[in-house]
N, C-alpha and C positions, 0 to 999 in steps of 0.2 A: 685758433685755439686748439684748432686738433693737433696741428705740429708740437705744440707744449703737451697737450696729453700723451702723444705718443711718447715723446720726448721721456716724460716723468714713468709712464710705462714700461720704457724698453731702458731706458738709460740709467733710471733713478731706482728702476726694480718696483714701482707703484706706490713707493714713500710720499709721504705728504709734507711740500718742502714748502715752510716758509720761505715769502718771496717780498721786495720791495718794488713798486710800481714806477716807470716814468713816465707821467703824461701829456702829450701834446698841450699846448698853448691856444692852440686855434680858438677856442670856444669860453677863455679865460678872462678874468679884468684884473686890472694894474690898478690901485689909487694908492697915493702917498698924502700920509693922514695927519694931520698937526693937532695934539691936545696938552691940555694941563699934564704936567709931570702927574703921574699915580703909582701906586704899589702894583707888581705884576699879577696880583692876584685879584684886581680890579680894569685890567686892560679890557681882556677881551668885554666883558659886558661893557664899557666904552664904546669900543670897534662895533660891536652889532647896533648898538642906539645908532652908530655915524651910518652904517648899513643902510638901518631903516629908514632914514631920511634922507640916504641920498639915492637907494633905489627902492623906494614905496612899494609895497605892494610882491614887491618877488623875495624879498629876506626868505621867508622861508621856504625856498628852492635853493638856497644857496649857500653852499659851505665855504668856509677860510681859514688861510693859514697867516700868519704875519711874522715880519722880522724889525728891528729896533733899528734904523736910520742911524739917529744920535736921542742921545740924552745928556746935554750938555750944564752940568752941576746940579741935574734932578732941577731945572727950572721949566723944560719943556721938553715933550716927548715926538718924534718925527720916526712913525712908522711907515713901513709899506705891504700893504695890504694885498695877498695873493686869492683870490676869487674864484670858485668852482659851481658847476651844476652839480644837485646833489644827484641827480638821472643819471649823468655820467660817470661820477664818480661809481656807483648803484651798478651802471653795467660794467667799467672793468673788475669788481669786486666779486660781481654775479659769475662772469665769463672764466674769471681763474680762480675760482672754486668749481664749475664745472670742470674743469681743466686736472682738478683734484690738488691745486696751490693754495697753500692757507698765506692770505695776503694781511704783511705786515705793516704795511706804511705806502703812503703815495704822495707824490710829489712831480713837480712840472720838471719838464725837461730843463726847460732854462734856468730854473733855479739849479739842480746841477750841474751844466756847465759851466755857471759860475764859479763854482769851485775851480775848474781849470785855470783862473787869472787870480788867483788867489796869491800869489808868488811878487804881483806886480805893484808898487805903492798904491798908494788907497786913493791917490787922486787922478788916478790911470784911468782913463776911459776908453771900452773897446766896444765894439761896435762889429755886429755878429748877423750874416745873412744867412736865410735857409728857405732852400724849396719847399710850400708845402702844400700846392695844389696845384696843376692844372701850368698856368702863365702866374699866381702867386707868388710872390716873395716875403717871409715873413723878415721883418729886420727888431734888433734889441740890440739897445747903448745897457752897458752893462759899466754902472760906475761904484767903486769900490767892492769890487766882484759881486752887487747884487745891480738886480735886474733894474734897469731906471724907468724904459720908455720900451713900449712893443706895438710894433702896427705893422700892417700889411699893405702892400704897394702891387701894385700892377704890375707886370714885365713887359712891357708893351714897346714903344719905340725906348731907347738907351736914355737920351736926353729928358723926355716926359717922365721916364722912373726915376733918373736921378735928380729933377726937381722937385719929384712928390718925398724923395729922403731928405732933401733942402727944408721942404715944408717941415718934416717930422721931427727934424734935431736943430731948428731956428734959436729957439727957445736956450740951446747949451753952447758952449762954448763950439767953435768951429777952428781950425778942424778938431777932428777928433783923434786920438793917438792911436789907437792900432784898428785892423777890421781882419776879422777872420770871414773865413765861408765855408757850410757842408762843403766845398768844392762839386760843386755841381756847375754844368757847360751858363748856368745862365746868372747864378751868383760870382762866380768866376769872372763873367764878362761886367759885368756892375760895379765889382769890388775896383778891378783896374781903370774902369770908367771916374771912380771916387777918388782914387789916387792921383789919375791926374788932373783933376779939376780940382785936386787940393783942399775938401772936402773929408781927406783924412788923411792923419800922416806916416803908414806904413804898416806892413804885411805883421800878423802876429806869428811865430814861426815857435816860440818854446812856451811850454803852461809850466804848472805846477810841476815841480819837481817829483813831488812826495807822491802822483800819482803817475807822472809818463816822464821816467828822467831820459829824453831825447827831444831833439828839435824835427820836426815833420819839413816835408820838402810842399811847396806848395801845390805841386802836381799831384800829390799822394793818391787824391782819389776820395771819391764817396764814403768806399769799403771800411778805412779805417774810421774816417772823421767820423763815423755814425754809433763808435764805439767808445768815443769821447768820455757824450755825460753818461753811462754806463759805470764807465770806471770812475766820474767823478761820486758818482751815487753811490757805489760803493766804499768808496775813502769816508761819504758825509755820514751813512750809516756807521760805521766804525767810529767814527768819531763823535756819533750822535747831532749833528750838524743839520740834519736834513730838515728841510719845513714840511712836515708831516699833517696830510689832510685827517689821515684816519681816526688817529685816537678820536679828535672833535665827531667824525664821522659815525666812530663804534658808538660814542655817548650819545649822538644825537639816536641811534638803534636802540641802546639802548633805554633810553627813555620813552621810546616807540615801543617795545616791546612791556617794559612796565604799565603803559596805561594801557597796551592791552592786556595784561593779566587783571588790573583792575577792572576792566571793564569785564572779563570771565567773570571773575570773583563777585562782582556786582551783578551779574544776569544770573547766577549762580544760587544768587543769594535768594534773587529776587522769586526765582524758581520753586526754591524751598519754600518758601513763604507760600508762592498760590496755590503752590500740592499738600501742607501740612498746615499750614494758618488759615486759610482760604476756606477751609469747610467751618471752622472755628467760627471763622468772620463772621459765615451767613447764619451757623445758631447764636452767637454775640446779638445778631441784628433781629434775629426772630427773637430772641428772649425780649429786645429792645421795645419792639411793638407786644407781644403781649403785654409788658409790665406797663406801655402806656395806654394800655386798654382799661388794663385793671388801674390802672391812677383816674381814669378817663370816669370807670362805674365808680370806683369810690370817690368821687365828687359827684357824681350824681344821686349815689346812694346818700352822700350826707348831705346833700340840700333835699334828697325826701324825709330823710328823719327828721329836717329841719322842719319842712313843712308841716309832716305830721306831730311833732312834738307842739308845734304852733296851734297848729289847729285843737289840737288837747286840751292847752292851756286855755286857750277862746273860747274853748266848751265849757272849761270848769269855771274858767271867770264869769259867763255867761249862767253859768248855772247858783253860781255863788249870788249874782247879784239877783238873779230872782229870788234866791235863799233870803238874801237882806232883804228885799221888798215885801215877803211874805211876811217875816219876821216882824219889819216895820208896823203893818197892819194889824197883824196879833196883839200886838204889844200895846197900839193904840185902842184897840177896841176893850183892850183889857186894864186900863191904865189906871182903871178906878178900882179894880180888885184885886190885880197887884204891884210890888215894888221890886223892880228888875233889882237885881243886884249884880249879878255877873254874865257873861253871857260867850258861849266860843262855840264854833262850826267849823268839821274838819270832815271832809269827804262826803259833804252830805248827811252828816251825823250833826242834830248840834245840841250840845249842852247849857241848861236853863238853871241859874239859880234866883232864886225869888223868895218874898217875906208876903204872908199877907193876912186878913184876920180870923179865915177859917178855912176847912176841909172844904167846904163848898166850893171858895174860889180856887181850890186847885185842881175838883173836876172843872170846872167851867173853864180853866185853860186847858187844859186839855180838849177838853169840845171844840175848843174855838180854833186850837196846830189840826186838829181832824179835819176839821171843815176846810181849814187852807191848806189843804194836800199832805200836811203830814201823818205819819204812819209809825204805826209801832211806839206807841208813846208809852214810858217806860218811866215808873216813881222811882229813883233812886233813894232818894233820904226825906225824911221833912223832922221837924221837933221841933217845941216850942221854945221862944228865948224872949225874956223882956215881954210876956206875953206877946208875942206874934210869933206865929206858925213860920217858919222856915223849913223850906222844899226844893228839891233837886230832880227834875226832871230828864232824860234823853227821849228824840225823836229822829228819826229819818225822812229826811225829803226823798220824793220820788220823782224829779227831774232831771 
């Protein structure tokens, strides 16, 4: 990365160049997916359900790109599905923005080179070796210039790696029509090992026109081939061609970055609230327990007034019905001198009317409310009617 920075430094004058990515394969997965025909606006959420069921548990680490197989009369749809870490995808995006490149798109090497055979009928199948580790050999059947089958083989003895390619392309038609190579000393030696065991049928020597109009000699050498899918990645961005990890990539960021502004915005919130509502809360809560304090005394208070109002009542009944017992007494002791006619007691006060044949019996009632505790005996009226005295007494009990 520091050769690119220096690069953009000294070359570029310190510009910030948009750039498109091409990423190794090593670390990638290939599936070719079969569903109901759908509107492309409903694929991908398709493609991740198939995801999550066929690899559990790691979906989300992992980004994809896809291309459209066939779709033959919108009865069935046959994609193939391009597979990435999102960690890796994360550091070549990290790496060349340090670098000071604003990265516009990314994509696997071999999905570029395909664009090289792009020129060859659609039933053409080539078959593509590359160094990419150590004694590794990575190989890809590349049929209708996209990618079919990719796996890695041993370099070990000639014959033991060209059965382990036997193994890998059993499954397809044999042989295969053309086989290119990086030209490296040990793809090189493979490729011609394939040829004559018949295994493939012949050296691919010219690509696409519209991006290298010349035929290569097969000696050429590392140096150029490496510059290959470069230029075809170039042509696909022009053309808008490429299977492009990022967009998916930016959305999945951005959506990472949305819940965390939400998540500010909510701790944010939540913040305000314990510094400006928080003091509110605890007099809210103290106002709460006062008032059921005071709910608490004024039930208490009003089963004392009850009590006491009871007990008032018990008194003044208690005092009334002694009022009537005395009363009763009076009355009998008097019953020969005179004739009750009305009679009412209100607070210990009671009012007396009576008829009887002289002034005599109305002190002698009065003698007789004195001696039974009453007090303050008061003549209201008397006059006579139908000769008999008529009298109106008030007295007071003192119980």
């Amino acid at each position: 990365m520091e050769i690119l920075k220096d690069y953009r430094l000294n070359v570029l004058k310190g510009a910030i160049v948009p750039v498109y990515l091409l990423v190794p394969f090593q670390n990638g997965l290939l599936r070719e997916i079969r569903l109901p025909w759908m509107d492309e606006k409903k694929r991908n959420s398709a493609i991740n359900y198939y995801l999550q069921h066929e690899i559990p548990g790691l979906t989300s680490e992992l980004i994809y790109t896809y291309h459209v197989i066939e779709e033959p009369e919108n009865k069935y749809l046959t994609v193939k599905v391009l597979v990435a870490r999102k960690d890796s995808i994360d550091f070549y995006i990290t790496s060349m923005e340090k670098a000071g490149y604003k990265v516009r798109g990314i994509e696997y090497s071999i999905s570029a080179l395909a664009e090289m055979f792009s020129d060859l009928p659609t039933t053409t199948r080539v078959l593509y070796l590359q160094n990419v580790r150590g004694k590794r050999i990575q190989m890809v059947l590349f049929k209708d210039t996209k990618p079919e089958v990719v796996a890695e083989v041993a370099f070990e003895q000639l014959d033991i790696t060209k059965y382990q390619i036997y193994l890998g392309l059993k499954d397809h038609d044999i042989p295969i029509d053309f086989i290119v190579t990086d030209h490296s000393e040990q793809t090189d030696m493979l490729a011609s090992l394939l040829l004559n065991a018949g295994l493939v049928k012949d050296k691919l020597l010219s690509f696409n026109k519209k991006i290298l109009d010349q035929k290569i000699a097969w000696e050429q050498g590392t140096s150029d081939f490496s510059s290959y899918p470069l230029l075809a990645e170039l042509y696909r961005v022009k053309e808008n061609k490429n299977l492009n990890f990022f967009p998916r990539h930016h959305r999945l960021n951005k959506v990472r970055v949305l819940l965390l502004s939400l998540v500010c915005v909510l701790a944010t919130f939540l913040l305000l609230i314990s510094t400006i509502w928080h003091p509110k809360y605890d007099d809210l809560k103290r106002f709460e327990h006062e008032l059921a304090i005071l709910q608490s005394y004024h039930v208490d208070l009003s089963d004392d007034e009850v009590n006491i109002a009871l007990t008032d009542w018990q008194a003044k009944q208690k005092s009334r019905v002694i009022a009537l017992e005395r009363i009763l007494y009076v009355l009998e002791n008097l019953k020969n001198e005179i004739k009750l006619n009305r009679l009412s007691l209100n607070n210990n006060t009671m009012h007396l009317w009576a008829e009887c044949e002289s002034e005599i019996a109305i002190t002698k009632t009065i003698e007789e409310l004195v001696e039974n505790g009453w007090k303050n005996p008061t003549l209201i009226d008397y006059y006579y009617d139908n000769q008999k005295l008529v009298f109106s007494l008030s007295v007071e009990g003192c119980w």
